[in-house]
TORKOL-4160 file (C-alpha; in steps of 0.2 Angstrom, whole numbers, padded with zeros to 4 digits, m for minus):
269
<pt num="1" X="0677" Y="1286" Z="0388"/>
<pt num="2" X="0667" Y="1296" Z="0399"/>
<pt num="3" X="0649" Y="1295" Z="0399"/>
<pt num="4" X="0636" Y="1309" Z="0394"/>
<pt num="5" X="0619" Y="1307" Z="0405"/>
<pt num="6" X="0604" Y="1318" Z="0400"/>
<pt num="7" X="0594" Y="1321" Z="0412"/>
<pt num="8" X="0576" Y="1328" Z="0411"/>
<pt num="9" X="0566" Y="1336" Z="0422"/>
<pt num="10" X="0562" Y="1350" Z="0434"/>
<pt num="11" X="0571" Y="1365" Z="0442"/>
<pt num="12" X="0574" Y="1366" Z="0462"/>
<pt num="13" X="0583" Y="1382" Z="0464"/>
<pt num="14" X="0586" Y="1377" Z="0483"/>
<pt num="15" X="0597" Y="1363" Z="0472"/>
<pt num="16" X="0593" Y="1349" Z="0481"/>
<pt num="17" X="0582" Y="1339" Z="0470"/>
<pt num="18" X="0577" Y="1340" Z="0452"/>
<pt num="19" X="0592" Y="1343" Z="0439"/>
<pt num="20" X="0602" Y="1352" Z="0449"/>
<pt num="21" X="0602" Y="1334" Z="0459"/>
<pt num="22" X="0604" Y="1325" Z="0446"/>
<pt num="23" X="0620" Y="1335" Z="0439"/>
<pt num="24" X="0627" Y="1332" Z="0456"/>
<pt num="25" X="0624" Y="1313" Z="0454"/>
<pt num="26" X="0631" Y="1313" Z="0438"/>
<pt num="27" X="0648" Y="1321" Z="0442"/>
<pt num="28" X="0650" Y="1312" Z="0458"/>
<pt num="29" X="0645" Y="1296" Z="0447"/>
<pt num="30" X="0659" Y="1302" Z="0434"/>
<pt num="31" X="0647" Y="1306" Z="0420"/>
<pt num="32" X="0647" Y="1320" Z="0410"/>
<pt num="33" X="0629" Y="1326" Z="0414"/>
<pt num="34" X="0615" Y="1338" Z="0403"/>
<pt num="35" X="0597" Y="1344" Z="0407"/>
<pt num="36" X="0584" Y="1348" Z="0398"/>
<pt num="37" X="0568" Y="1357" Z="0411"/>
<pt num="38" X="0552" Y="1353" Z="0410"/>
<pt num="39" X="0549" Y="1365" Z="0422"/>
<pt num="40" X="0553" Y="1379" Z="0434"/>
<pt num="41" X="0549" Y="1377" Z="0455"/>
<pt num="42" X="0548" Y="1390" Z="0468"/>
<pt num="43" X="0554" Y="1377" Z="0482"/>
<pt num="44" X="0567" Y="1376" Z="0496"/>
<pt num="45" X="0568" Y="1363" Z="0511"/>
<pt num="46" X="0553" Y="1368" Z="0517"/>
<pt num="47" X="0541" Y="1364" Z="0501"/>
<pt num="48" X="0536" Y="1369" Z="0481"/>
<pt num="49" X="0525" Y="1387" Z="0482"/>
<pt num="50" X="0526" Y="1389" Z="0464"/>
<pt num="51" X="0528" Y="1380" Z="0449"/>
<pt num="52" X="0530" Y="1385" Z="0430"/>
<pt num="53" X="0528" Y="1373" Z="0418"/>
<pt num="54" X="0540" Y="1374" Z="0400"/>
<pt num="55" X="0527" Y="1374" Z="0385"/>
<pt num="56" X="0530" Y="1355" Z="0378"/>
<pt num="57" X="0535" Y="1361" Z="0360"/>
<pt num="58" X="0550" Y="1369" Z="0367"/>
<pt num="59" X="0553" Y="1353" Z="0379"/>
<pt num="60" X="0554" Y="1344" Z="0363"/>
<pt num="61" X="0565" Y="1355" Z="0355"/>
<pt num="62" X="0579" Y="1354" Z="0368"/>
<pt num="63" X="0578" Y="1335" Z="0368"/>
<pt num="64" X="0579" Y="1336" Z="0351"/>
<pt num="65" X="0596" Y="1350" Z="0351"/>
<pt num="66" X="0605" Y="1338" Z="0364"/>
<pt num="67" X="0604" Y="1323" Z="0351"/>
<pt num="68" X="0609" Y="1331" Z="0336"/>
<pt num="69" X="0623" Y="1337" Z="0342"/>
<pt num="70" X="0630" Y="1324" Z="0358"/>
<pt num="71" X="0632" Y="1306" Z="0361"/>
<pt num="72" X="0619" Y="1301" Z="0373"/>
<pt num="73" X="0623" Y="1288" Z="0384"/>
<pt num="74" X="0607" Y="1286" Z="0395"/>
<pt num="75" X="0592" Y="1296" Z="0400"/>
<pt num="76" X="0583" Y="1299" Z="0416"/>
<pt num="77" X="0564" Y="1308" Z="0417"/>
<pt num="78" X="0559" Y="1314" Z="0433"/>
<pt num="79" X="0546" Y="1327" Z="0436"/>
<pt num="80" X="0534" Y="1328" Z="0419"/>
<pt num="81" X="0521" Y="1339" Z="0426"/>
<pt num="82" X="0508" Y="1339" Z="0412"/>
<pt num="83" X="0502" Y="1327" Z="0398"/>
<pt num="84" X="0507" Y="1338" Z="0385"/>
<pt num="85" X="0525" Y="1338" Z="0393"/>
<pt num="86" X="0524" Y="1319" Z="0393"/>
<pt num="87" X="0519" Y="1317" Z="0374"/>
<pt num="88" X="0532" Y="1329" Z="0370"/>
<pt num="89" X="0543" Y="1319" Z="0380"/>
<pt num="90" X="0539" Y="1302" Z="0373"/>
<pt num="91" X="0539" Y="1306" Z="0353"/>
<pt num="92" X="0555" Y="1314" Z="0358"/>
<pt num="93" X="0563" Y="1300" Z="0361"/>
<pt num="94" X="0553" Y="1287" Z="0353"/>
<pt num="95" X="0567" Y="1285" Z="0339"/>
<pt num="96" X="0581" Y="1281" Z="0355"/>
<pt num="97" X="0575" Y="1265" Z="0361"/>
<pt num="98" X="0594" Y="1259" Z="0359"/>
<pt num="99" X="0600" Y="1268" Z="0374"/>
<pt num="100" X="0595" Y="1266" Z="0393"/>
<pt num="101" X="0580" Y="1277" Z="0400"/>
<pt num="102" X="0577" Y="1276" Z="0418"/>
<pt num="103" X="0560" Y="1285" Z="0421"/>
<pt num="104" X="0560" Y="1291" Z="0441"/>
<pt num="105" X="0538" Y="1294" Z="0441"/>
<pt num="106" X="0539" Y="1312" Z="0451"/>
<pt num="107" X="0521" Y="1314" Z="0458"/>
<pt num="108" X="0525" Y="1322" Z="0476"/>
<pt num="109" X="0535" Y="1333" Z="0483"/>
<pt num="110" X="0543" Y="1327" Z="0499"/>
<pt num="111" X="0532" Y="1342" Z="0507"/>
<pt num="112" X="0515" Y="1335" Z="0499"/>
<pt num="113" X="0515" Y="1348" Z="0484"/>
<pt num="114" X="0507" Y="1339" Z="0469"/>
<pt num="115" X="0521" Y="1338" Z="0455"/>
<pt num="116" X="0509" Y="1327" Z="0441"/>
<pt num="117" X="0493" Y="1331" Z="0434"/>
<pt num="118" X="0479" Y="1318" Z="0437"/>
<pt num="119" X="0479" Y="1317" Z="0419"/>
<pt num="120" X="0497" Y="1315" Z="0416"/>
<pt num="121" X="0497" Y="1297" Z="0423"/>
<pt num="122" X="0488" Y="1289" Z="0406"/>
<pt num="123" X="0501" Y="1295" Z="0397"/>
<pt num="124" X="0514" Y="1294" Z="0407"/>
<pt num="125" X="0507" Y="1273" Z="0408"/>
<pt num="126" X="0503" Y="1272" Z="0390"/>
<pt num="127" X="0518" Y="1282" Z="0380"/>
<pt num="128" X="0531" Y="1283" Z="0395"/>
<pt num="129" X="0532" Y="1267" Z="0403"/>
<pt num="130" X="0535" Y="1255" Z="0388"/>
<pt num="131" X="0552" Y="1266" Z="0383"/>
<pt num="132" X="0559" Y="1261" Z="0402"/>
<pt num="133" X="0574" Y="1252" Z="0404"/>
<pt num="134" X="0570" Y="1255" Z="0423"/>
<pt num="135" X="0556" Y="1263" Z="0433"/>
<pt num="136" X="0560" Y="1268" Z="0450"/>
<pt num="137" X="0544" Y="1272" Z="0459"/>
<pt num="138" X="0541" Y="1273" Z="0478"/>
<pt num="139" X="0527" Y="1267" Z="0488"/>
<pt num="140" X="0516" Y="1281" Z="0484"/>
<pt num="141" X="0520" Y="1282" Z="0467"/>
<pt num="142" X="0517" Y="1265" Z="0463"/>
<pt num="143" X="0501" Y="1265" Z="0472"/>
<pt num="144" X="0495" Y="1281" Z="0461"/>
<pt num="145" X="0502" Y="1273" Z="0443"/>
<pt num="146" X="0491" Y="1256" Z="0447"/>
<pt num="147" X="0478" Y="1265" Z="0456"/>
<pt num="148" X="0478" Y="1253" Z="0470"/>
<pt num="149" X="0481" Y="1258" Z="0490"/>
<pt num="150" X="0500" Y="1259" Z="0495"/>
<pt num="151" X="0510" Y="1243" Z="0498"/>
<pt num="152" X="0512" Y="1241" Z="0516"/>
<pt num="153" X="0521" Y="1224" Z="0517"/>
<pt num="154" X="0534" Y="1217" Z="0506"/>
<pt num="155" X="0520" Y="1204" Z="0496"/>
<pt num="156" X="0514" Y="1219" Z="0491"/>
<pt num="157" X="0530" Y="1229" Z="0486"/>
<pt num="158" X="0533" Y="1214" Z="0477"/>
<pt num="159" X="0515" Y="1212" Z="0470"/>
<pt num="160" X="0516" Y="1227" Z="0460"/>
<pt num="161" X="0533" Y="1230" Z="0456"/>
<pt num="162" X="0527" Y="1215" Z="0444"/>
<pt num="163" X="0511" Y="1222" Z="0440"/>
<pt num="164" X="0521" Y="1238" Z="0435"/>
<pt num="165" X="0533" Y="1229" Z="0425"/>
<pt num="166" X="0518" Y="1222" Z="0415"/>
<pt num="167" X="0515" Y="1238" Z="0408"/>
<pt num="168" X="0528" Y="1240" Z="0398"/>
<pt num="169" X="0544" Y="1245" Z="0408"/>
<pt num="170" X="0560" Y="1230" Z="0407"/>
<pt num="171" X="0564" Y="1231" Z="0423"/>
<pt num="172" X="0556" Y="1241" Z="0440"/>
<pt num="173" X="0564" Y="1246" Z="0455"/>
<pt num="174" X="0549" Y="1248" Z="0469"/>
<pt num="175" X="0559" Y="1257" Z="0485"/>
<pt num="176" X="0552" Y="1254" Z="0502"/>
<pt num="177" X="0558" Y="1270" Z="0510"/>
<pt num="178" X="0540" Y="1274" Z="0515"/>
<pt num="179" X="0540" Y="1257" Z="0524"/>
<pt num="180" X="0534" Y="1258" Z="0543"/>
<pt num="181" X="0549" Y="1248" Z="0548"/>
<pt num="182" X="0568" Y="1251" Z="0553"/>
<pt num="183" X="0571" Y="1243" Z="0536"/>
<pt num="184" X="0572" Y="1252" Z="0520"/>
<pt num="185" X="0570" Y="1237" Z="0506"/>
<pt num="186" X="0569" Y="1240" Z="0487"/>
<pt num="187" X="0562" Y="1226" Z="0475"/>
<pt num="188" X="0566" Y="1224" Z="0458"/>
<pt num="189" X="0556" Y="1218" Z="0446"/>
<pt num="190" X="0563" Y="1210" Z="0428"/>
<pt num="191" X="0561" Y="1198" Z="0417"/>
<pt num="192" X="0573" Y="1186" Z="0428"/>
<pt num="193" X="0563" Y="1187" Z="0443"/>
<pt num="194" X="0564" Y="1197" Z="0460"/>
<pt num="195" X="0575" Y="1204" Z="0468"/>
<pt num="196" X="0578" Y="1212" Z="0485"/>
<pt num="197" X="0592" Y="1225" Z="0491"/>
<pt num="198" X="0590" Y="1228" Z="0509"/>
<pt num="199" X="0596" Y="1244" Z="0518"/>
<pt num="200" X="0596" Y="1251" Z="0539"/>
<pt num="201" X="0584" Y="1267" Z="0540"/>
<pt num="202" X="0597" Y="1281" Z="0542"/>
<pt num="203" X="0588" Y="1292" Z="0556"/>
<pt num="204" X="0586" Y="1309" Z="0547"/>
<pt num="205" X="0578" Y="1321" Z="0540"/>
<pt num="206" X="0588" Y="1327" Z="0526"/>
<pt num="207" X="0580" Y="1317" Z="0512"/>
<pt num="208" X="0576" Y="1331" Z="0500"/>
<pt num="209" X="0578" Y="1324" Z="0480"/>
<pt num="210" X="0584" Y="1306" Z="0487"/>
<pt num="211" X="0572" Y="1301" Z="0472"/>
<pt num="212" X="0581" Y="1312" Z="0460"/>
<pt num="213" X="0597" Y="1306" Z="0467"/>
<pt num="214" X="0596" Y="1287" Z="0465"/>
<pt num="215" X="0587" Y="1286" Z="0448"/>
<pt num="216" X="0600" Y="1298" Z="0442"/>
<pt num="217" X="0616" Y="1287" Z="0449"/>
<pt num="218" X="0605" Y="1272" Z="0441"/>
<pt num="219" X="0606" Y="1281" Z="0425"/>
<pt num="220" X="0624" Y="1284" Z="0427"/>
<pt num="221" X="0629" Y="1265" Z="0429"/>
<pt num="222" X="0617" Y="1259" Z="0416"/>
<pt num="223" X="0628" Y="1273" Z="0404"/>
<pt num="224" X="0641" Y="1265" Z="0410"/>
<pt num="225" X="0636" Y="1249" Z="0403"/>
<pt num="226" X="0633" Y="1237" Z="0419"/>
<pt num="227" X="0619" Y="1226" Z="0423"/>
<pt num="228" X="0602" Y="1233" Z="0431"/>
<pt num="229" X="0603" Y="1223" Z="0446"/>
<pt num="230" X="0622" Y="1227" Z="0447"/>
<pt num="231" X="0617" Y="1245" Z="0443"/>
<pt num="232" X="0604" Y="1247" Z="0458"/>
<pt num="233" X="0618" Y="1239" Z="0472"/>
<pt num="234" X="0629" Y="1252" Z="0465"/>
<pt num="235" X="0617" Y="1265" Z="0468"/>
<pt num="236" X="0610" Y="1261" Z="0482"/>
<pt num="237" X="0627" Y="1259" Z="0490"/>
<pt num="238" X="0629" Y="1277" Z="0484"/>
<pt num="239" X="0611" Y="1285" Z="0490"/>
<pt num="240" X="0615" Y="1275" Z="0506"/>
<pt num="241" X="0631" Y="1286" Z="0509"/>
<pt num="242" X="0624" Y="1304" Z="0504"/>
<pt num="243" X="0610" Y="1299" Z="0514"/>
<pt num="244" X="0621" Y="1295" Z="0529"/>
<pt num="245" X="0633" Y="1312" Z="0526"/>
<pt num="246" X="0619" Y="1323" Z="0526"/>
<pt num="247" X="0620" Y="1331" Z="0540"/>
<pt num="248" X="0637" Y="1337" Z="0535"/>
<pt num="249" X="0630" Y="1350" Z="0524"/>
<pt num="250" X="0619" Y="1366" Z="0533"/>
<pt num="251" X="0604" Y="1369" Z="0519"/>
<pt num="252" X="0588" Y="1375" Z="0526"/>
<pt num="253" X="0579" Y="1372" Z="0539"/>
<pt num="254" X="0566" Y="1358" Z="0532"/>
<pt num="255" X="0570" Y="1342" Z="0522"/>
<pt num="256" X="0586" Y="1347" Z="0518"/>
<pt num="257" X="0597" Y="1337" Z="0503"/>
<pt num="258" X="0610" Y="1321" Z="0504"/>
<pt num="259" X="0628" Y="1326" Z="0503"/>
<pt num="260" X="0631" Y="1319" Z="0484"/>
<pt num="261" X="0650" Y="1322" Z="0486"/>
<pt num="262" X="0651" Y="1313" Z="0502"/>
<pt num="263" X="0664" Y="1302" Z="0495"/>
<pt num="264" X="0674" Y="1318" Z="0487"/>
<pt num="265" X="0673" Y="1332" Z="0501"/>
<pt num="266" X="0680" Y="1333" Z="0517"/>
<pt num="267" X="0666" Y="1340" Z="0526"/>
<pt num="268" X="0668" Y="1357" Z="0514"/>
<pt num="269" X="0686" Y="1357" Z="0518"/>
């Protein structure tokens, strides 16, 4: 049976992060993958220069059109912009506890663009969190949801990924891409302990939605019924290979996106 992945979250019309990232992960994960926006981006490799935010009511509603009608296997929230967005989001799906929800904190854009409202983040902690099945924040994003400086060392990647897990999510997935190191080590937090999946530093600078990317492959194999931990190997493995393939594809001339079909196309033969 094939999956069916719902992912919500913002529009990049250069389409290499947001949903239009996420579908790709979806099919190249072999799930059958929807979208709900939260919101429309003026972006392209380069940075966000405009953003216009759906009103929360109608965010709800097409949460609430999906379910009535499809099977949902999985969830993944990325960006959430506002705190009206992120109540809508949360009493959306407050009666679907039953089914995986991976929650990818989108705060910054890779070019520094403010993608979260300062006082999104109470509600995103308070009514967000605690539906998680995984929360997949980096460095940054971690440092901004507790409120403490960035992690610069593994103890300390470590050291919040628990305090994070504290407030509410089952498992979380702290990634050390920001690292200053050749290394690129994620931690993951559950109720089983920690656990550490370490990665090389592919030299490039096409890195555009790798965020997007993983949480949405996480959300695939999770639909798929595997393990977390077994879940974030597979996805790592994955991100690891689009990262790597990148440079196959020619998008822009900034931060330009991972090849997500880099196991299916033969260099867009």
């Amino acid at each position: 049976m094939i999956r069916n992945v719902l992912s919500i979250a913002g529009s990049d019309p250069s389409g290499g992060a947001g949903i239009q990232a996420d579908l790709k992960a979806f099919s190249a994960r072999g799930v059958y993958g929807m979208a709900v926006v939260t919101a429309l981006t003026a972006q392209n490799t380069q940075g966000v220069s405009g953003v216009h935010l759906v009103p929360p009511q109608f965010v709800a509603d097409q949460i609430n059109a999906v379910f009535a009608d499809v099977r949902v296997d999985a969830v993944k929230i990325g960006m959430i912009a506002n705190a009206g967005i992120a109540e809508a989001v949360a009493a959306a799906l407050a009666d679907h506890r039953d089914i995986p929800i991976v929650i990818d904190p989108v705060m910054i854009a890779k070019g520094g663009a403010a993608l979260l409202a300062p006082e999104a983040v109470d509600v995103l902690t308070r009514r967000l969190l605690p539906l998680a099945t995984l929360l997949t924040p980096n460095l940054p994003e971690a440092a901004a949801l507790l409120h403490q400086p960035v992690a610069a060392n593994r103890a300390e990647m470590a050291a919040q990924a628990e305090q994070l897990r504290a407030l509410g999510p089952a498992a979380v997935l702290v990634k050390g891409g920001h690292l200053e190191s050749d290394e690129s080590p994620d931690v993951l937090a559950t109720a089983d302990g920690l656990h550490w999946f370490e990665a090389r530093r592919v030299p490039t600078k096409n890195t555009h939605g790798t965020g997007c990317t993983l949480s949405s492959a996480l959300a695939a194999e999770l639909a798929k019924g595997v393990s977390v931990r077994e879940a974030v190997a597979i996805a790592k493995e994955y991100l690891a290979g689009a990262v790597a393939a990148a440079g196959s594809l020619t998008v822009g001339s900034g931060h330009g996106p991972v090849q997500h079909f880099h196991a299916l196309w033969n260099d867009g033969e």
